[in-house]
C-alpha positions as CSV (number, residue, x, y, z in Angstrom):
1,X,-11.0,-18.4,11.5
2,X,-11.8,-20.5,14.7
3,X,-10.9,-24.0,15.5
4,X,-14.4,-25.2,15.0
5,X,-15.2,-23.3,11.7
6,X,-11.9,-25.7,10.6
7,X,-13.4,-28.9,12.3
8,X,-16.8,-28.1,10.7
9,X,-15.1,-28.2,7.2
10,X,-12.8,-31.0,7.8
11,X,-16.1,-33.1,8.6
12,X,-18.2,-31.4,5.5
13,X,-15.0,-32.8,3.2
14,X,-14.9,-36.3,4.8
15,X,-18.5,-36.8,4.6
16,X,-19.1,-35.4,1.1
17,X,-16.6,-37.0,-0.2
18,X,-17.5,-40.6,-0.7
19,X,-21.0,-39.1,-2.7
20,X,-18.4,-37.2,-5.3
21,X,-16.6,-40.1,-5.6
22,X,-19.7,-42.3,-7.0
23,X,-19.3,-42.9,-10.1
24,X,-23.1,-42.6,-12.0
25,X,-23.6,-46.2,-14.1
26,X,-26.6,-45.3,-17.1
27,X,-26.7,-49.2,-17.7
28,X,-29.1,-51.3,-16.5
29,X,-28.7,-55.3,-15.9
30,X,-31.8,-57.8,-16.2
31,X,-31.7,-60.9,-15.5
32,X,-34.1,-62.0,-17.7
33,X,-34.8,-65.3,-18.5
34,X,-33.9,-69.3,-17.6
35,X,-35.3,-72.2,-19.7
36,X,-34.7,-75.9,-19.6
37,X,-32.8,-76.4,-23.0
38,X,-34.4,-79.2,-25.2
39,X,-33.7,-82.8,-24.5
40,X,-30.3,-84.0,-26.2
41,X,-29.1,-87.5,-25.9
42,X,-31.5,-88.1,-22.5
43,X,-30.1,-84.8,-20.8
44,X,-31.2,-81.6,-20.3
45,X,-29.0,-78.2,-19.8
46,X,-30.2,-74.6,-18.5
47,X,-29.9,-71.6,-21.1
48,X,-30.1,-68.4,-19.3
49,X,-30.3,-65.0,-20.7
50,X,-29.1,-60.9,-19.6
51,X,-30.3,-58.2,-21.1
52,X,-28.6,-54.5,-20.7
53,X,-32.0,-52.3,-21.0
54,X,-30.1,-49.1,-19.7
55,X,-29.0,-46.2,-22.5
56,X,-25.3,-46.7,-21.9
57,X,-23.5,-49.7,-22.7
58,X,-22.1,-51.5,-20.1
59,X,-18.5,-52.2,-19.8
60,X,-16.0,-55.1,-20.0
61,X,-15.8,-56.4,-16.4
62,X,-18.5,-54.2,-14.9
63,X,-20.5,-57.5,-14.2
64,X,-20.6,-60.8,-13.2
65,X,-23.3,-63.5,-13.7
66,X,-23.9,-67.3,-11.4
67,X,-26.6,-70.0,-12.2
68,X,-27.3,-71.8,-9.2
69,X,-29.7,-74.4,-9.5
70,X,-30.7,-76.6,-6.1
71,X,-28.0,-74.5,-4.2
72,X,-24.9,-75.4,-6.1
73,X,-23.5,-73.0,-8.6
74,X,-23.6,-74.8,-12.0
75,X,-22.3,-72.2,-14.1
76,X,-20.7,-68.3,-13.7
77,X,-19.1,-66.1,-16.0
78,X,-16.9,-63.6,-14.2
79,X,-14.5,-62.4,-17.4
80,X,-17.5,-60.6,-18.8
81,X,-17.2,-59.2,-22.2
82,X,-18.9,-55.4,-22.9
83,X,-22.5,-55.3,-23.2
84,X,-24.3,-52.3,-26.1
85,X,-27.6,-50.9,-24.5
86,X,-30.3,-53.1,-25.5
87,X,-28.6,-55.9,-26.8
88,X,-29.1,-59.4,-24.3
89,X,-26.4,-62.0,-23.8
90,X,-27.4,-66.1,-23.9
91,X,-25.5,-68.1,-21.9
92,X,-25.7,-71.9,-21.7
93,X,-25.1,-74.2,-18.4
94,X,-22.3,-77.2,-18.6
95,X,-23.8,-79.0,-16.2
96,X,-26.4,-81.6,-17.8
97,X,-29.5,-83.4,-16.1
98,X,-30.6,-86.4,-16.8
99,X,-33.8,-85.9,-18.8
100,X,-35.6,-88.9,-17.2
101,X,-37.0,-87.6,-14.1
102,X,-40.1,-87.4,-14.1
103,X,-41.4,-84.5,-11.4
104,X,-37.9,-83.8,-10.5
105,X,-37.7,-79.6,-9.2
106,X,-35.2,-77.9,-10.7
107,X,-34.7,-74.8,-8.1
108,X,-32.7,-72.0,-9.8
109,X,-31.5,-68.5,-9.1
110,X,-30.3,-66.6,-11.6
111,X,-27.9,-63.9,-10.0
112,X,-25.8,-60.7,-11.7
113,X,-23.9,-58.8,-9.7
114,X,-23.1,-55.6,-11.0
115,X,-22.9,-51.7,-9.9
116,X,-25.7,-50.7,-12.4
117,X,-28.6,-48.2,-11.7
118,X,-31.7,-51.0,-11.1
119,X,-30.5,-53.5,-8.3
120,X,-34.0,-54.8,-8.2
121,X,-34.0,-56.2,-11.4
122,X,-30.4,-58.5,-10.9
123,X,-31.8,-61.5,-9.7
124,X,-34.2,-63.8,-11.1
125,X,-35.4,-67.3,-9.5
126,X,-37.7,-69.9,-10.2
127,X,-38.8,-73.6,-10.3
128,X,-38.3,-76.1,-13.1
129,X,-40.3,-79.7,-13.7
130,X,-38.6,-82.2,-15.7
């Protein structure tokens, strides 16, 4: 066999190889939903929700979710429990704002990232009046 019959199929391996190596993820990530919790004791927190509407479930650590709202991250979950297709996940913000504000924008940006099959669907943002 000649040197370049060799140097073809060294550069077939390298070059294939990443694409064998990617691992297929059948669960898909939605960022779904962020509402202004109701008022308690004059402030107001964010509830967020996730929803996994691929067919697999998706695994323990295969995610991670931020809440920013204005540009600062407010609240993140990065020790993410398993998630069974079709089943959503409600999380709530720590952070409170102070309900009295009247025409105050809340800016948010919900934000998962994740290896799953729909990247377009991982990021939700939005505005919020108090």
């Amino acid at each position: 066999m000649t040197l370049m019959y060799w140097k073809f199929l060294i550069i077939c391996l390298f070059a294939c190889s990443p694409l064998l190596a990617q691992e297929e993820n059948d669960y898909d990530l939605i960022a779904a939903e962020v509402v202004l919790a109701a008022e308690e004791n004059g402030y107001r927190s964010f509830k967020y929700a996730i929803k996994n509407n691929g067919p697999d479930n998706a695994p323990a650590g295969s995610y991670r979710v931020f809440l920013k709202v204005n540009g600062k991250m407010i609240s993140f979950d990065t020790k993410t429990s398993a998630m069974e297709a079709g089943k959503s996940l409600v999380y709530t913000s720590g952070e409170k704002f102070l309900a009295n504000q009247p025409g105050k924008k809340l800016k948010y940006r919900l934000i998962i990232s994740t290896k799953d099959r729909n990247k377009r669907n991982n990021k939700l943002k939005g505005e919020i009046m108090l």
